[in-house]
N, C-alpha and C positions, 0 to 999 in steps of 0.2 A: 423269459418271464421270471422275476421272482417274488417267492411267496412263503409270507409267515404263516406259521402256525402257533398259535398260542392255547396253550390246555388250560383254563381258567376254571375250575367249577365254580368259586362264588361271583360269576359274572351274570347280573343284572341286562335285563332288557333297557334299554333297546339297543343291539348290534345287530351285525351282519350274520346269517347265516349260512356261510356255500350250500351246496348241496354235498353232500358224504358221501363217497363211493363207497366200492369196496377197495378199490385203488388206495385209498385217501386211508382208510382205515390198516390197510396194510401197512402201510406208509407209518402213521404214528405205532401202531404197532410195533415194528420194526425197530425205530428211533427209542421208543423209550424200551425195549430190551437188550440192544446192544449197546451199554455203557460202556463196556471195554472188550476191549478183542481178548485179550491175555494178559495174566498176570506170572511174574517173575518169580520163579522159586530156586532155592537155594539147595543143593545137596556139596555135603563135601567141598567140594573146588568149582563147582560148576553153576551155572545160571541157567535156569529152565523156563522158557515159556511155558504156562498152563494157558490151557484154554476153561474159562469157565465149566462150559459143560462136562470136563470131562474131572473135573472134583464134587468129594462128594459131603466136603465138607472143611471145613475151617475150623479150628480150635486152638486155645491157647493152653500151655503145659510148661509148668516152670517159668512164664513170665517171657514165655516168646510163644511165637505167635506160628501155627502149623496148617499147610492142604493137606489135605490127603486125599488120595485120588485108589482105584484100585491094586491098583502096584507095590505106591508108594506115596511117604510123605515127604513134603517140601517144608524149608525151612521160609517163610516169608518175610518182610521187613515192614509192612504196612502194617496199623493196628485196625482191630475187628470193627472198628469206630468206621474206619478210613474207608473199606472194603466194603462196607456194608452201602455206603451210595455210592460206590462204584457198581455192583453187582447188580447181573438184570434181574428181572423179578422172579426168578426162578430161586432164588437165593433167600431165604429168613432167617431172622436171629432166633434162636430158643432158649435161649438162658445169654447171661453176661460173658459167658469165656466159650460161644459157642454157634456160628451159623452153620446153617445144614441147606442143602438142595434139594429141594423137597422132588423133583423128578427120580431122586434116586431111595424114596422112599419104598421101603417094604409092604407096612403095616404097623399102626399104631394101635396104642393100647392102655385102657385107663387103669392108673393103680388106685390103688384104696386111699393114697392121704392126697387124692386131689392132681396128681402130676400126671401125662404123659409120655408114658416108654415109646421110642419112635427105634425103627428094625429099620438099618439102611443099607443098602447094596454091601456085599461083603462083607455080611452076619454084624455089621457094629449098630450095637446097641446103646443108647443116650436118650436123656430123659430132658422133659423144657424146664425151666425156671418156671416159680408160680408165678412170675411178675408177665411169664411171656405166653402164658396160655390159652389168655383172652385168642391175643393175635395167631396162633396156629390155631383155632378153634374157628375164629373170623375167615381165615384163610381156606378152611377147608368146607364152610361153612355148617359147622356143626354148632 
């Protein structure tokens, strides 16, 4: 048997509607959080697979582009653009030179000119852009 799934939200009546399991739900679930198995990091001489979950963040520094995971960082080749719909939705941008995982968050915290300071696994501390504060705000629904 095979069977499309289409995620529509501006889709008009009248179509078909299956009935939704929990099955079914797992299922899109599943599909739309594993974008990618792993991605490629650089140290030295060497090529690393990452596995998404286990960074805890993405940044750029000097015009290249960094994971950092709790150990260590990776040097990457993709840009923050590129990564950004690769990554499942565990992954947000919060400023222009900067996605974080939000699983690996501490505790956030509002400063006085309007930003938030966001604590993440391994005392690193980073603040969002204002342009991206709506969306961590949407996100955590505050």
């Amino acid at each position: 048997m095979k069977v499309t799934i289409v995620l529509d939200g501006t889709a008009q009546p009248p179509f078909a509607v299956p009935t939704i399991t929990t099955a079914i739900n797992q299922t899109i679930a599943k599909i739309q959080q594993d974008k990618v198995a792993y991605i490629i990091g650089y140290t030295a001489e060497k090529m690393v697979p990452l596995q998404p979950q286990h960074i805890i963040r993405f940044y750029s520094e000097t015009k290249a582009i960094y994971a950092q995971t709790k150990t260590s960082r990776y040097l990457i080749k993709e840009r923050l653009y590129q990564l950004e719909k690769q990554l499942p939705t565990d992954f947000l941008r919060i400023s222009h030179s900067e996605i974080i995982n939000i699983k690996t968050i501490v505790n956030l915290k509002l400063t006085f000119n309007g930003l938030i300071q966001i604590k993440l696994a391994t005392n690193i501390k980073t603040y969002t852009s204002r342009r991206y504060v709506k969306q961590l705000k949407k996100r955590f629904g505050l």
